[in-house]
N, C-alpha and C positions, 0 to 999 in steps of 0.2 A: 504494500500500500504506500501511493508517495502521500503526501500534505504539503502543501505548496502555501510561501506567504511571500506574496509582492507588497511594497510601496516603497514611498521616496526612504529616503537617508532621515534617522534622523527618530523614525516612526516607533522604531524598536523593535524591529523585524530578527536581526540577532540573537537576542538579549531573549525573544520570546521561541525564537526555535530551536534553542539550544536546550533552553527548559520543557517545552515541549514534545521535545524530544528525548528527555529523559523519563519523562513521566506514562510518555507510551511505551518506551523501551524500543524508541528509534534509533536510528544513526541520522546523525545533521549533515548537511551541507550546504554551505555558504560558498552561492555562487558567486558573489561579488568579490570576495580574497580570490579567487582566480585570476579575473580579470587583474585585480590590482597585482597579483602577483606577474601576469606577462607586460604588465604595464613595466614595472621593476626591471624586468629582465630588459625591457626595451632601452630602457634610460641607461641599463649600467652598458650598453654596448652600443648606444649613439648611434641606433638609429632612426630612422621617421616616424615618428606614432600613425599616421599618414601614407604610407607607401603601403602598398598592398602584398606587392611582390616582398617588401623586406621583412613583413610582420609575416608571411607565410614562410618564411628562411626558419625567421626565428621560433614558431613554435614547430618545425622541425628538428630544432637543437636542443628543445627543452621538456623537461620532464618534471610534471607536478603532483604531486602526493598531497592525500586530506586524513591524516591522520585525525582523529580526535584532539578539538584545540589547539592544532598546528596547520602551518601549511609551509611544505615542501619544495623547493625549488630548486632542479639538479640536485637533492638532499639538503641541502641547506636551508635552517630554518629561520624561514624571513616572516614569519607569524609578527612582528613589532614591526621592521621596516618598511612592511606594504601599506602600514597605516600614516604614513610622513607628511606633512603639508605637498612633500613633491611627488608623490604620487598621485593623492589623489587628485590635485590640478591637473597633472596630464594624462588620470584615466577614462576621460572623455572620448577621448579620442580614438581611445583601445576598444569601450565598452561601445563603440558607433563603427567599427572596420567588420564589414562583411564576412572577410578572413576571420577576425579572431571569433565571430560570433558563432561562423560558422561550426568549428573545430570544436571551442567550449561546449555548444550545444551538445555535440558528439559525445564527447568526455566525458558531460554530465550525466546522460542517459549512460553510457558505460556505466560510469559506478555504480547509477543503481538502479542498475537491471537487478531484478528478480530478490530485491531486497525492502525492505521496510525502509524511508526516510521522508526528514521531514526537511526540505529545501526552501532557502530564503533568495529574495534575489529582488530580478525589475520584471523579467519575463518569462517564470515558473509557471506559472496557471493558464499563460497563454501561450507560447510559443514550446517552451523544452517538454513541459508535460501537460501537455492541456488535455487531457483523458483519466488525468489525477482525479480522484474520487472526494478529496477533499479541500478546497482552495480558501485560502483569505487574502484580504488585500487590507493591510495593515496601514492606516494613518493617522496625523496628528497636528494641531494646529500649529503654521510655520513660527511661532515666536517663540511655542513649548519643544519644538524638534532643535531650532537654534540653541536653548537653554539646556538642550541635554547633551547637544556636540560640545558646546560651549564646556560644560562641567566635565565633561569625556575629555578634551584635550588638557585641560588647567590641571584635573587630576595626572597626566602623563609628563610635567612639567613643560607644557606649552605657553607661551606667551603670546592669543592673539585677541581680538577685538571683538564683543558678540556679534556688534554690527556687521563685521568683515565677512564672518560666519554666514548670517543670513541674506546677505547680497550673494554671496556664495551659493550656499542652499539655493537660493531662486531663479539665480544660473541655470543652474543642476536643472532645478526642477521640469524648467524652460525644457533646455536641450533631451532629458532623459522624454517627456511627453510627446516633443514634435518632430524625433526620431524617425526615420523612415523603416530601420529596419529595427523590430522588438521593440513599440514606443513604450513607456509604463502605462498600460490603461489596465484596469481592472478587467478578470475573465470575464466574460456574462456569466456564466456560475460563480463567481467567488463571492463570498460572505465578507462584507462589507464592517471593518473593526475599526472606530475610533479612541485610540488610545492615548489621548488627551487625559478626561479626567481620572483615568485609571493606574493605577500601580500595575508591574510587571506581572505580577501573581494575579490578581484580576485578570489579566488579558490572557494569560495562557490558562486562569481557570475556563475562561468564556471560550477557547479553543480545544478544550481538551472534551468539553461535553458538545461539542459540535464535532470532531473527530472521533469520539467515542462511538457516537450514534452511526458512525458510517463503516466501521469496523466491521 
């Protein structure tokens, strides 16, 4: 059985399917550290986040593993690195190349083929596995998503600005919805979560008895 949970940055899509996924007795995957992981691999060897031909080189050369709260890259665990201010400014451009969408896609269904997970991401419920039996699309009002990035990076000793944050975020938002290929919209099936006024335990209790019932 997959479970699938899209929405922006910010919404708590992580944070609730990792929990979520313990409480079924799932395995997670967080499609998005991927991305940001070939994004990494891009930057450390200089070349075009943009070239189509160079990003199909490079995930020919590279090899990524999702261990349980790690991610793998040629073995090496860049689980802290993918999350940098310079990643994620140039994983736009990773997360919008036809090539890498292409391939991830692939990988993702590879791992879980013929397994139990519960997959977070922008395009789980409608493009990698849209035949999931159980979908959410996880949101939250943009000055509570900024305030929880905002406390997510300050606790990592980051020094930046909320404001910067959510001109950022709305960037994001922009570019992730008017997408050509995978834009984030909601499945027509997916169960519609705002997790604004709710704590994380709320939200994945209000997912676990909507998941439960489709087991």
């Amino acid at each position: 059985m997959i479970v699938t949970i899209d929405g922006p940055a910010g919404a708590g899509k992580s944070g609730a399917a990792r929990l979520l996924a313990q409480r079924l007795g799932f395995d997670f995957l967080d499609t998005g550290a991927m991305y940001r992981a070939v994004t990494l691999a891009g930057l450390r060897t200089q070349i075009s986040l943009t070239d189509q031909a160079a990003l199909a080189k490079l995930l020919d050369a590279i090899h990524l593993d999702m261990p349980p709260g790690q991610v793998l890259l040629n073995r090496e665990d860049v689980t802290g690195l993918i999350r940098s201010p310079e990643v994620t400014a140039a994983s736009g451009a990773v997360a919008s190349s036809p090539v890498v969408r292409h391939r991830l896609v692939r990988w993702q269904r590879e791992i879980a083929a013929d397994r139990n997970f519960v997959c977070e991401g922008r395009d789980q419920g409608t493009i990698v596995f849209a035949d999931a039996r159980c979908k959410f699309f996880l949101f939250a009002d943009p000055q509570e998503r900024a305030r929880r990035r905002h406390r997510e990076l300050t606790a990592r000793g980051e020094s930046i600005m909320l404001e910067d944050i959510l001109q950022a975020q709305k960037e994001r938002d922009a570019r992730d919805a008017a997408r050509d290929i995978a834009p984030m919209v909601p499945a027509k099936d997916a169960l519609l979560v705002d997790s604004t006024p709710w704590t994380l335990e709320q939200v994945v209790d209000h997912m676990e008895q909507e998941a439960r019932k489709r087991m």
